[in-house]
C-alpha positions as CSV (number, residue, x, y, z in Angstrom):
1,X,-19.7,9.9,27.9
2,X,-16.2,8.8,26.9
3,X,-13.7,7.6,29.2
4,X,-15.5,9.4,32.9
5,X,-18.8,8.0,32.0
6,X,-21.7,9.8,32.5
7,X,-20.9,12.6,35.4
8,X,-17.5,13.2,33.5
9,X,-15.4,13.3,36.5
10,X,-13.4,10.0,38.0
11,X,-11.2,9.3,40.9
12,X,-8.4,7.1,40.2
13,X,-6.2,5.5,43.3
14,X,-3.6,3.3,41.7
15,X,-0.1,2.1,43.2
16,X,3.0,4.2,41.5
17,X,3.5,3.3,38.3
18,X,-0.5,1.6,37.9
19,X,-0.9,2.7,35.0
20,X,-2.5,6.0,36.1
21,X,-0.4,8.5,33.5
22,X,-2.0,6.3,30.9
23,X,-5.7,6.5,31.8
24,X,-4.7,10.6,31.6
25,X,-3.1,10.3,28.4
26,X,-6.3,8.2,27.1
27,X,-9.3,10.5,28.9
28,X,-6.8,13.3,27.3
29,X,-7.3,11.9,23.8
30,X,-10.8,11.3,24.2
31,X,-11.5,15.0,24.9
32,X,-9.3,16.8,22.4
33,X,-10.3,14.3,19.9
34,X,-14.2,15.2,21.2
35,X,-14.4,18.7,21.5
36,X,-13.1,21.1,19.0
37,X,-10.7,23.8,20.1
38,X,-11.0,22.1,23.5
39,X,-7.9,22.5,26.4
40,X,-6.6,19.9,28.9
41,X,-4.9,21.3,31.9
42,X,-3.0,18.7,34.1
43,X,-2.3,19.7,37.2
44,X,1.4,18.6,39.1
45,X,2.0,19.8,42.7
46,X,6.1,19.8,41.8
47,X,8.1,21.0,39.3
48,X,9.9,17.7,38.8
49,X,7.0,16.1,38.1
50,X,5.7,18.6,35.8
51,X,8.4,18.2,33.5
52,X,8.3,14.2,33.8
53,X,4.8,14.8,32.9
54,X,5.1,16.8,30.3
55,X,8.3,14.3,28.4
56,X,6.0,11.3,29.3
57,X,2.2,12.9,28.0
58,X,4.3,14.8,24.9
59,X,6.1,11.5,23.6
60,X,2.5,10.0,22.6
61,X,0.1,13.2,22.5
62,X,2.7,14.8,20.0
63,X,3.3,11.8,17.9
64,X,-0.9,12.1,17.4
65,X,-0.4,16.0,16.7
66,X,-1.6,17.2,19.7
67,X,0.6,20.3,21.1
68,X,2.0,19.9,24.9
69,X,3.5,22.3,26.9
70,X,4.6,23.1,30.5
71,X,3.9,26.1,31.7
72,X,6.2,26.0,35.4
73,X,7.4,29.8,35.3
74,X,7.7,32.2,38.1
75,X,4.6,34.5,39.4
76,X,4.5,36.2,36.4
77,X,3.5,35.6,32.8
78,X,5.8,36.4,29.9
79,X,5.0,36.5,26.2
80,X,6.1,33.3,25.2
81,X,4.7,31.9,27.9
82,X,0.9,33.5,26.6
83,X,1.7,31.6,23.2
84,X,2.3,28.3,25.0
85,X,-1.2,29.1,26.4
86,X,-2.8,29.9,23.7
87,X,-1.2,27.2,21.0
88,X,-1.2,23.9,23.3
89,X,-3.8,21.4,23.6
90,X,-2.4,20.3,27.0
91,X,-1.0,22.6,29.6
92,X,1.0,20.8,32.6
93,X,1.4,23.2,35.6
94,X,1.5,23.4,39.5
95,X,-1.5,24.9,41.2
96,X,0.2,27.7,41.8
97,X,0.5,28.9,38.5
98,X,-2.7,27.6,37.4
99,X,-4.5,30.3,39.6
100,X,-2.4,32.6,38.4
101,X,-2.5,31.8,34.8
102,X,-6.8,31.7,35.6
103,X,-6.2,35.1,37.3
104,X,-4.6,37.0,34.5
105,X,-6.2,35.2,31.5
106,X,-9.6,34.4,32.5
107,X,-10.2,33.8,28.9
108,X,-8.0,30.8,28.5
109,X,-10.9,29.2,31.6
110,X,-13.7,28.5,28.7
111,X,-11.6,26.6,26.5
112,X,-10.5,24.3,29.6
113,X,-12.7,21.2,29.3
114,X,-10.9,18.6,31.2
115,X,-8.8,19.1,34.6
116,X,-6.4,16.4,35.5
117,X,-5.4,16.6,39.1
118,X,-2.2,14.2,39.8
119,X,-1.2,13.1,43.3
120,X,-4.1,14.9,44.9
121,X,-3.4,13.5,48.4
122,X,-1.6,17.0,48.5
123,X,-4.9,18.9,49.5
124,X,-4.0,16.7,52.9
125,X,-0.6,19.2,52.8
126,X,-1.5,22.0,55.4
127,X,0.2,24.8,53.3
128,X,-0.9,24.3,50.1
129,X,-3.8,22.2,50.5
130,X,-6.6,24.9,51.2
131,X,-5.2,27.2,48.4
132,X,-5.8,24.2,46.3
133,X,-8.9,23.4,47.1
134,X,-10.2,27.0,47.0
135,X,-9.2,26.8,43.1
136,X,-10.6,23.6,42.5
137,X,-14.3,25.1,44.2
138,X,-14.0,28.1,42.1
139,X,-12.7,26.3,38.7
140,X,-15.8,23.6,39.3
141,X,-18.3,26.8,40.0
142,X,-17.3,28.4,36.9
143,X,-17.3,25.9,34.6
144,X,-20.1,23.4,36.0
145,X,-19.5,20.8,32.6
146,X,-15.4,20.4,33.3
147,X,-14.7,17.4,33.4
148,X,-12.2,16.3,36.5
149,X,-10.2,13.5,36.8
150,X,-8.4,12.9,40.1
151,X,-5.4,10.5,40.6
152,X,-3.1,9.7,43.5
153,X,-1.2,6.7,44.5
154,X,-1.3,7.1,48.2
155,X,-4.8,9.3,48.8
156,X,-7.0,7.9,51.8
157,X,-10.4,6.7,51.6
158,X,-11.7,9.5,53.4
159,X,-10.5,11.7,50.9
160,X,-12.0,9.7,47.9
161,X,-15.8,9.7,49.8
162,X,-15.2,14.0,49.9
163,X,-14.1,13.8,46.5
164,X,-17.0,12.0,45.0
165,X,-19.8,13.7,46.9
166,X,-17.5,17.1,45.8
């Protein structure tokens, strides 16, 4: 059960800097260190943040030789950026590049076992939010055991009762 409990999926709403980075970095330990050859995706909806993700996660998850990498790149894929996909333990992206990454390596979906979606109050955001939530349906239909966990400092209540009946 680890970290989600039994339904492997949690919604986390904590005030900015809550602590909820660390209950990532933990739930992201529990998986790699549970299921072999296993992939952790975490999900930014900036670049910024993607990169402060990716020093904060990599300064503990490397240390405990786990490989993390952000993958932030334009609308294409390049070949270093397929070894970062296929060498890291953790991937930090935006959506954006998460459906494409899904879209043109629909291989690299099976080994994804845990989704971490940060700031998730964006799905509120009328220009990216429906493309976002489209991904999330069809990520969650493919792979029906994924674990999710969902984090935002500012999301609204309503959001959290879709979110846990989703």
């Amino acid at each position: 059960s680890g970290l989600l409990g039994s339904d492997h999926s949690a919604v986390v709403r904590l005030p900015t800097s809550g602590g909820k980075t660390r209950i990532a970095e933990m739930t992201i330990i529990d998986v790699l260190q549970g299921v072999p050859h296993a992939k952790c995706v975490f999900v930014a909806p900036y670049r910024a943040l993607a990169f402060e993700v990716e020093r904060t996660l990599g300064a503990v998850l490397t240390d405990l030789g786990f490989r993390v990498s952000s993958v932030i790149g334009a609308y294409e894929t390049d070949e270093f950026e397929d070894f970062l996909l296929r060498t890291a333990d953790v991937l930090i992206m935006t959506p954006e590049k998460l459906d494409l990454i899904l879209r043109l390596r629909p291989e690299i979906l099976q080994q994804i076992k845990l989704i971490v979606l940060d700031e998730v109050h964006m799905l509120e955001d009328r220009s990216r939010g429906p493309k976002f939530e489209l991904l999330l349906s069809r990520i969650k239909t493919r792979l029906p055991d994924c674990r999710f966990l969902v984090m935002s400092a500012v999301v609204p209540d309503n959001t959290l009762t879709l979110f846990a009946k989703w």
